[in-house]
SEFIKE-877695 format. One line per field, with one value per residue (C-alpha): residue in one letter; residue number from 1; y, x negated, z; chain. Coordinates in steps of 0.001 Angstrom, whole numbers. Each point is the difference from the previous one (the first is absolute). Layout:
residu <- A|...
num <- NUM|...
py <- Y|...
px <- X|...
pz <- Z|...
chaine <- A|...
***
This chain:
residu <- X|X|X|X|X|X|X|X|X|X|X|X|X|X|X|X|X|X|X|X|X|X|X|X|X|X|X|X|X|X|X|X|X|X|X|X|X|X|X|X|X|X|X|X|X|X|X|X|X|X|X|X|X|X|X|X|X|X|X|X|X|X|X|X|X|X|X|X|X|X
num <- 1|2|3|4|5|6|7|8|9|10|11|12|13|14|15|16|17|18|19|20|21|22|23|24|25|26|27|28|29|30|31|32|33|34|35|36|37|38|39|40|41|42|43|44|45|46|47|48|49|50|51|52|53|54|55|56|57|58|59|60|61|62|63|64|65|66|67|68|69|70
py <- 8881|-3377|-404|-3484|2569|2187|-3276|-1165|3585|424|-3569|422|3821|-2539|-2448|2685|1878|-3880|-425|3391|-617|-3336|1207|2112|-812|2673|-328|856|3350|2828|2988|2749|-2067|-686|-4120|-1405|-3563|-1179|-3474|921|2325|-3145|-2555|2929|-56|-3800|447|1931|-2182|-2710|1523|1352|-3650|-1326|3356|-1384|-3382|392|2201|-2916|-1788|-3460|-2462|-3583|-3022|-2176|-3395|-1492|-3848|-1099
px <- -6826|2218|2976|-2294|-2604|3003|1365|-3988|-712|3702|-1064|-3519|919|2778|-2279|-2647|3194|1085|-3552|52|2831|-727|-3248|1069|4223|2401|3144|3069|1376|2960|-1333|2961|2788|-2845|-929|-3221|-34|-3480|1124|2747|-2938|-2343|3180|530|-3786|89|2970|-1850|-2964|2219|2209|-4122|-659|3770|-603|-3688|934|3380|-3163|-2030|378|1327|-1288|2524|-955|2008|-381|2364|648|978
pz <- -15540|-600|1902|1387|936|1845|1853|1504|938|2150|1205|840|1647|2027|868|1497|1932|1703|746|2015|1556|1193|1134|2536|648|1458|1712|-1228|1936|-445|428|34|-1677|-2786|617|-1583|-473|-986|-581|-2324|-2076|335|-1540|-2842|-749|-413|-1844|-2658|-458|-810|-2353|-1852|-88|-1254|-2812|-796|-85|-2288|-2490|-479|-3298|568|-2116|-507|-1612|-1239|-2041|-2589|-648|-3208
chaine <- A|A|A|A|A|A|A|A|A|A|A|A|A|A|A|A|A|A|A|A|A|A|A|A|A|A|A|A|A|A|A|A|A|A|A|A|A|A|A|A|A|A|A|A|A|A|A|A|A|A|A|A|A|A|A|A|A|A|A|A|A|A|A|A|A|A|A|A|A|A
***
């Protein structure tokens, strides 16, 4: 598997957790000194999708045309 292949898995696998998440949203709560912040998880998901798109993107070939004058 290509490291391409690697970065659209993580994101799609992402993508499916954010649409969970968003399905059915939790509150943030401390339960014995331990706090769980569902927005902060939701902020760190999004996080990752956009740093699988920066990695795709930066993998594409670029193509640049130029023209001379003479």
């Amino acid at each position: 598997m290509s490291d391409a292949d690697q970065l659209r898995r993580i994101k799609s696998q992402t993508l499916a957790l954010l649409a969970e998440i968003t399905a059915q949203p939790k509150p943030s709560y401390l339960i014995d000194k331990q706090k769980v912040s569902w927005a902060e998880y939701l902020a760190q998901l999004q996080q990752t999708v956009a740093w699988c798109e920066q990695q795709l993107a930066a993998a594409e070939p670029v193509e640049i045309r130029s023209q001379g004058y003479t």
